[in-house]
N, C-alpha and C positions, 0 to 999 in steps of 0.2 A: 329509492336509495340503492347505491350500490354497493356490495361488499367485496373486498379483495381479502383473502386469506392470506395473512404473514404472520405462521404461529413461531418464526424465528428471530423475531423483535419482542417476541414476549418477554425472554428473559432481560432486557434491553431495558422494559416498558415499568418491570417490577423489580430492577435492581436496586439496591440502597443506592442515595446519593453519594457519587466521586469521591476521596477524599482531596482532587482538584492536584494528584499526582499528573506526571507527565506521561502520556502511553508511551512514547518512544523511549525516554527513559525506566520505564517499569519492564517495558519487554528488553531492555538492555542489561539488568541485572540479573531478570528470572534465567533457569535454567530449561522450563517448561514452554518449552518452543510453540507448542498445541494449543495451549491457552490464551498467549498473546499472537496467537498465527504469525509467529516470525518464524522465516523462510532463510533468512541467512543472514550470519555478522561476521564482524571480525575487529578489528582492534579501532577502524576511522567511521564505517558507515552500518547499516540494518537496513534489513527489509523485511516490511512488514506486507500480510493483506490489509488491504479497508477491509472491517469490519463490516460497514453498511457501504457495499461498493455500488459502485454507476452500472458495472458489466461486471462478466465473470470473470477473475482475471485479475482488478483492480487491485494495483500494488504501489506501497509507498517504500521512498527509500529518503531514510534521513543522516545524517550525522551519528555516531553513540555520542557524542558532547550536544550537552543541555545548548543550544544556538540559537537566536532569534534568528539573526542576518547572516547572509553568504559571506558578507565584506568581514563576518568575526572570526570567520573559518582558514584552516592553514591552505596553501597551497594542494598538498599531499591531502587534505580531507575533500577539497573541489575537486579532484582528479579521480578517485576513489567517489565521491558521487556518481561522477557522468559517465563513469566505465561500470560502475555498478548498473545505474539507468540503463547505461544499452548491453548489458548481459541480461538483465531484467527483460529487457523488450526482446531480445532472441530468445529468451527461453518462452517467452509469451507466444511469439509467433509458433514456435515449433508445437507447444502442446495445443496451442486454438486455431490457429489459422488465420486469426483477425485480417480485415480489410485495411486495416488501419489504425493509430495510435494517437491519443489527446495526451503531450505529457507537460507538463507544466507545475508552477509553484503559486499559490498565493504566502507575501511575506507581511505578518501583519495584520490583525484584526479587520483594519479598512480596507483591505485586499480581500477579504473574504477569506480569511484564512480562519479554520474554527480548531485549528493548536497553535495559537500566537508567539507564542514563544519560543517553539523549538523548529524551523525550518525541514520542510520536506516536498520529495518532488511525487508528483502522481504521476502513476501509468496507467490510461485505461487504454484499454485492447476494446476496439471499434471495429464492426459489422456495418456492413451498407443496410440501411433497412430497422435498425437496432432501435432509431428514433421513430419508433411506429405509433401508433392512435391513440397508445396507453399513454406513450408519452407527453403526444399533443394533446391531446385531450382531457385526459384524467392527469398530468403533470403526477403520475407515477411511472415509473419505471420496472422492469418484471427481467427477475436477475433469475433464469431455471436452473442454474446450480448450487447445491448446498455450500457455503464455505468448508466443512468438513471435506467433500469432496475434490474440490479444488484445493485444500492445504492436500491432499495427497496424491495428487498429480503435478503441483509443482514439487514438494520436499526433497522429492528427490535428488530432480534437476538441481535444484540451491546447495544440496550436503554435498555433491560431487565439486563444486567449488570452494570448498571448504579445505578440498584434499590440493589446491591448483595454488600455488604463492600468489600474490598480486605483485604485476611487475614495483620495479623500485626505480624511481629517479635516482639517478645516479649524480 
């Protein structure tokens, strides 16, 4: 038998059950940025890390409105996603260097989406080589940085756009 060490799904493994709140929503009220690793909001979109990410790096950016579908969302909250997404993916490249980027959404329980009701897009920051033996073989994956870690080498980069407006359609 083989053992793999993840003493950082413990807390995960023995947390009381959900009370079936929304994450996107919970990290959109709290104030405590550290706790839900939200990296940056503002009045249309958030971004959050995954929690249990692909890579290091792995960041989701949603709506702050409760959303199933894109088709519910205003103009000005589509546009504020996909500028969010690609400041997201710049600031990913500058702190990791990634080879490359998986970003995408599933919308939809049947899509494979495991928060069905609130829409969001993933960024994973991809390495040539990233899908190595662990992956094939043990269909585990081996992420070597802490999320502690990574929230504090992104926080940064996100609180400085905090301080920048988002353009305005006029």
């Amino acid at each position: 038998m083989r053992a793999l060490f993840t003493p950082w799904r413990f807390s995960y493994l023995t947390a009381p059950a959900s009370d079936g709140g929304c994450v996107f929503c919970v990290a959109a009220e709290k104030t405590d940025r550290e706790s839900t690793l939200t990296l940056y909001r503002d009045e249309r979109v958030i971004v959050l890390m995954n929690r249990y990410p692909y890579t290091n790096g792995h960041l989701m950016v949603a709506p702050v409105a409760h959303t199933a579908r894109l088709t519910d969302s205003s103009d000005d909250v589509l546009g504020a996603l996909i500028r969010t997404t690609a400041i997201s993916q710049r600031i990913l490249s500058e702190v990791y260097g990634p080879h490359g980027f998986n970003i995408g959404m599933n919308i939809g329980s049947a899509a494979g989406a495991g928060i069905a009701d609130h829409y969001h897009m993933h960024i994973v920051p991809r390495w040539s080589g990233d899908a190595n033996f662990m992956t094939v073989t043990a269909s585990t994956r081996l992420v070597p940085e802490e999320l502690d870690v990574t929230f504090a080498k992104l926080s940064p980069r996100f609180a400085a756009l905090a301080s920048v407006p988002a353009p305005r359609d006029e």
